[in-house]
C-alpha positions in Angstrom: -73.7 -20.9 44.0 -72.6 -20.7 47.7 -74.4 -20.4 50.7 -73.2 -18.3 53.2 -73.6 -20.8 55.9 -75.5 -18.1 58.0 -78.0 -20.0 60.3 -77.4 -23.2 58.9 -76.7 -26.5 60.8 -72.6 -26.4 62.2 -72.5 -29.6 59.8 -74.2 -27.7 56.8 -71.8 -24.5 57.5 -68.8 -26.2 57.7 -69.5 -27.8 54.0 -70.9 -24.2 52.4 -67.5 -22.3 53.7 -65.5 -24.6 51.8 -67.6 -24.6 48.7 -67.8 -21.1 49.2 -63.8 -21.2 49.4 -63.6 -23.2 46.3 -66.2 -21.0 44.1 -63.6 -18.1 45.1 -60.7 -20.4 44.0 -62.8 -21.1 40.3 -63.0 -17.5 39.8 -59.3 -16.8 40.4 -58.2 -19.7 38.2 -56.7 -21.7 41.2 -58.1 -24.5 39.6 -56.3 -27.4 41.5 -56.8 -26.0 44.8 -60.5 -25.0 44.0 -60.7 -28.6 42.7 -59.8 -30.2 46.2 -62.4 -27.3 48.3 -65.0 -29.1 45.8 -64.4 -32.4 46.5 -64.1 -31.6 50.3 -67.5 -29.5 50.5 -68.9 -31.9 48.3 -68.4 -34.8 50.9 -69.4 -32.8 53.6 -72.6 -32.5 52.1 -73.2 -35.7 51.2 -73.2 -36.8 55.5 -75.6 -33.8 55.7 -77.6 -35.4 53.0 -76.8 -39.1 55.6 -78.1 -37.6 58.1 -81.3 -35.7 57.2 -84.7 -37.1 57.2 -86.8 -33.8 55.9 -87.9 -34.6 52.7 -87.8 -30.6 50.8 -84.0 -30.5 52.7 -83.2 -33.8 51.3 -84.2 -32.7 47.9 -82.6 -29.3 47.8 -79.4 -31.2 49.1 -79.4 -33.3 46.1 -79.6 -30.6 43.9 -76.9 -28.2 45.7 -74.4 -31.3 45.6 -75.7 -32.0 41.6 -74.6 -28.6 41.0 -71.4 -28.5 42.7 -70.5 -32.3 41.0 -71.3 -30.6 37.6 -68.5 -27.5 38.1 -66.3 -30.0 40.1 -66.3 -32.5 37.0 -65.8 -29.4 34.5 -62.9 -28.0 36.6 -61.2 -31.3 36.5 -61.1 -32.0 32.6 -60.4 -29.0 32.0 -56.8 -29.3 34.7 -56.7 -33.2 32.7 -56.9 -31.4 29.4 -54.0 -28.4 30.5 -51.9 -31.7 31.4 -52.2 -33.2 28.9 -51.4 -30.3 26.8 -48.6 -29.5 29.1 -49.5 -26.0 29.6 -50.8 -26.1 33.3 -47.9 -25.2 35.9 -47.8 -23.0 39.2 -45.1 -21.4 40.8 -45.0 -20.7 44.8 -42.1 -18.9 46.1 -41.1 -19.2 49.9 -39.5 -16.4 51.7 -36.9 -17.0 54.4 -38.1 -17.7 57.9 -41.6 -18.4 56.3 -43.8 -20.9 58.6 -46.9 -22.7 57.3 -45.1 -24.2 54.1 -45.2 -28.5 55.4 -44.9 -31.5 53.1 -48.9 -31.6 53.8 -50.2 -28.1 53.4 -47.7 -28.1 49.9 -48.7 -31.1 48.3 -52.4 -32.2 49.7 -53.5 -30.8 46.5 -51.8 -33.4 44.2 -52.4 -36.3 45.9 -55.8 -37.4 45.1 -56.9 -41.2 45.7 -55.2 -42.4 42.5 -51.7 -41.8 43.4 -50.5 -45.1 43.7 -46.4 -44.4 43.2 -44.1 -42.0 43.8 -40.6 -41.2 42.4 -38.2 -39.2 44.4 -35.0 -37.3 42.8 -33.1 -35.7 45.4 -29.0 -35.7 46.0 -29.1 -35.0 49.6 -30.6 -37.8 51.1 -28.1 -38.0 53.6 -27.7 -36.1 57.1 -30.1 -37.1 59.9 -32.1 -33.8 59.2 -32.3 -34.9 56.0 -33.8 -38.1 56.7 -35.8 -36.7 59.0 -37.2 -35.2 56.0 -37.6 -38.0 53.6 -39.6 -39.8 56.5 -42.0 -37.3 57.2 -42.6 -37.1 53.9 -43.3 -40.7 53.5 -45.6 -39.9 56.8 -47.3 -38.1 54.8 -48.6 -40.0 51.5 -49.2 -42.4 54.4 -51.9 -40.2 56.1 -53.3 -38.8 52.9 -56.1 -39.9 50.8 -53.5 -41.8 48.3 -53.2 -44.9 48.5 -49.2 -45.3 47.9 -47.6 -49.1 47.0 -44.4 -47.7 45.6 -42.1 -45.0 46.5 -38.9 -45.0 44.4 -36.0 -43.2 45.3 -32.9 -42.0 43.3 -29.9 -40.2 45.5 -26.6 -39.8 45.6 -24.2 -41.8 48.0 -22.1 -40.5 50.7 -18.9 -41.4 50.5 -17.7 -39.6 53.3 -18.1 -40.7 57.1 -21.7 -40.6 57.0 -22.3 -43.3 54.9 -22.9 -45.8 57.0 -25.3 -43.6 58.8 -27.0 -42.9 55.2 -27.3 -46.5 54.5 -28.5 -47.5 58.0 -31.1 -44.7 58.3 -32.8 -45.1 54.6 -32.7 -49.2 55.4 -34.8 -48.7 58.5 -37.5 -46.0 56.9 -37.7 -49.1 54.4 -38.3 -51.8 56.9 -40.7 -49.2 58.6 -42.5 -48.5 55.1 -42.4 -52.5 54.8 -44.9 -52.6 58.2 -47.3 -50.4 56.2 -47.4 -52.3 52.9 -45.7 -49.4 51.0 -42.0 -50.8 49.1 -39.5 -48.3 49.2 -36.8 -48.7 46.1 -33.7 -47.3 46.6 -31.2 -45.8 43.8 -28.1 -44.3 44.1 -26.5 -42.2 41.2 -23.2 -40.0 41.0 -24.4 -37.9 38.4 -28.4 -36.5 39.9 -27.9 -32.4 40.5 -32.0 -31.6 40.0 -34.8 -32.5 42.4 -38.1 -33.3 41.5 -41.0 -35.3 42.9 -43.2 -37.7 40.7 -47.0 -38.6 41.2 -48.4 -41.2 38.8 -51.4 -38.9 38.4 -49.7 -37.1 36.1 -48.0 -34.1 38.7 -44.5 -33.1 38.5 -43.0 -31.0 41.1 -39.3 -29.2 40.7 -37.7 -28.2 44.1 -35.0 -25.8 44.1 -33.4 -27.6 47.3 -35.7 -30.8 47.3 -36.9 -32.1 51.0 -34.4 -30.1 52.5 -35.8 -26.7 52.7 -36.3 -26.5 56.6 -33.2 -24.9 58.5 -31.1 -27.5 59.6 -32.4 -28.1 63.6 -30.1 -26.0 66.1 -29.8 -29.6 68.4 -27.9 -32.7 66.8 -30.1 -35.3 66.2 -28.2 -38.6 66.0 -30.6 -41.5 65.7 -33.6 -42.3 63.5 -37.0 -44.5 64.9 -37.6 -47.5 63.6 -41.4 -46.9 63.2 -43.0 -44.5 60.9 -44.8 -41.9 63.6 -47.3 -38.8 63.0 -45.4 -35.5 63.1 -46.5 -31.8 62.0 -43.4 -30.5 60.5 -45.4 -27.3 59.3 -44.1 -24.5 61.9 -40.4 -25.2 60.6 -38.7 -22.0 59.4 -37.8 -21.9 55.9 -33.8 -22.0 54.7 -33.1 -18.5 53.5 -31.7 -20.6 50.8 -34.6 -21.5 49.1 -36.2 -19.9 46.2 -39.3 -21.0 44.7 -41.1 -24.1 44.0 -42.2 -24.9 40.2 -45.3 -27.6 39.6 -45.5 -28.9 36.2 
């Protein structure tokens, strides 16, 4: 169902690679990622289609991009059905000093145009580093295609001498989430030991050490900004620590 891309238009290629990449991804059963490769090659095609004015290209467009919406729209009740059913679930594992694992490249998948809110569990909300964390990851539902109104979090308090540094540092990510018309609600509970990320799509994620699965930077970082800014947090090495990721 792919073309190769071979001596087509740089516009054209770039679309048929990642169909080509999600056809590959059908056959393997990576549904969800295969899923997202169609939706991208599928909108690549259509600014081809834009931008064309032969009349046979035109029409062979329609049909290539017909064909691809017809697997695309297959693919995706059957991942709504497995949900539903609770039966679909993926596990990734992470070795230590692994690069190329950000909040991006990991959760892109699962956040489609219809996530809306978000619901955070995570303990250890607390150091700098660990802010650091939670705000890149608000960073990035910000830059994706979701369009996020609510992002709830429930952590524990510190009740040690960083709590005032807790407080102060979550208070200005939600003045800073404010400025982009995203409402941050904040929970604290004694009690919370598992981590887990929510998408009102229907996606559940289980973390084995939540946000925090970076190593903790080697210089101390003792302030937060007070604007939401783009980062790339993807060549971070991964905490020996950490295990495996579970998607539900």
């Amino acid at each position: 169902m792919a073309s190769s891309g071979r001596g087509l238009e740089p516009e054209s290629a770039a679309a048929f690679r990642v169909l080509k990449r999600a056809v590959e991804l059908d056959s393997e059963s990576r549904y969800q990622q295969a899923l997202v490769c169609y939706q991208e090659g599928i909108d690549l095609l259509m600014q081809v289609l834009r931008g064309t004015k032969d009349v046979t290209k035109k029409c062979n467009l329609r049909k290539q991009i017909s064909s691809y919406m017809d697997r695309a729209e297959i693919v995706k009740k059957y991942m709504d059905q497995e949900k539903e059913d609770g039966k679909y679930h993926r596990q990734i594992k992470i070795e230590e000093n692994a690069t190329g694992f950000s909040y991006e490249s990991l959760f892109r998948e699962y956040l489609n145009e219809t996530v809306s809110e978000v619901w955070i569990q995570d303990p250890y909300i607390r150091q700098v580093h660990q802010l650091y964390n939670f705000l890149r990851f608000c960073e990035m539902l910000i830059k994706g295609p979701c369009k996020v109104k609510t992002i709830h979090l429930l952590t524990s308090l510190d009740e040690t001498s960083g709590k005032e540094q807790q407080s102060s540092g979550l208070q200005e990510i939600k003045e800073s989430l404010q400025n982009h018309g995203v409402l941050l609600e904040l929970e604290y509970s004694s009690s919370i030991h598992d981590r887990e990320i929510r998408f009102n799509n229907g996606w559940m994620i289980k973390i084995g050490r939540g946000l925090d699965y970076f190593k903790k930077p080697q210089i101390q970082v003792a302030f937060l900004p007070r604007i939401l800014m783009s980062t790339y947090y993807n060549r971070g090495r991964i905490s020996p620590k950490e295990k495996n990721w579970l998607v539900l």
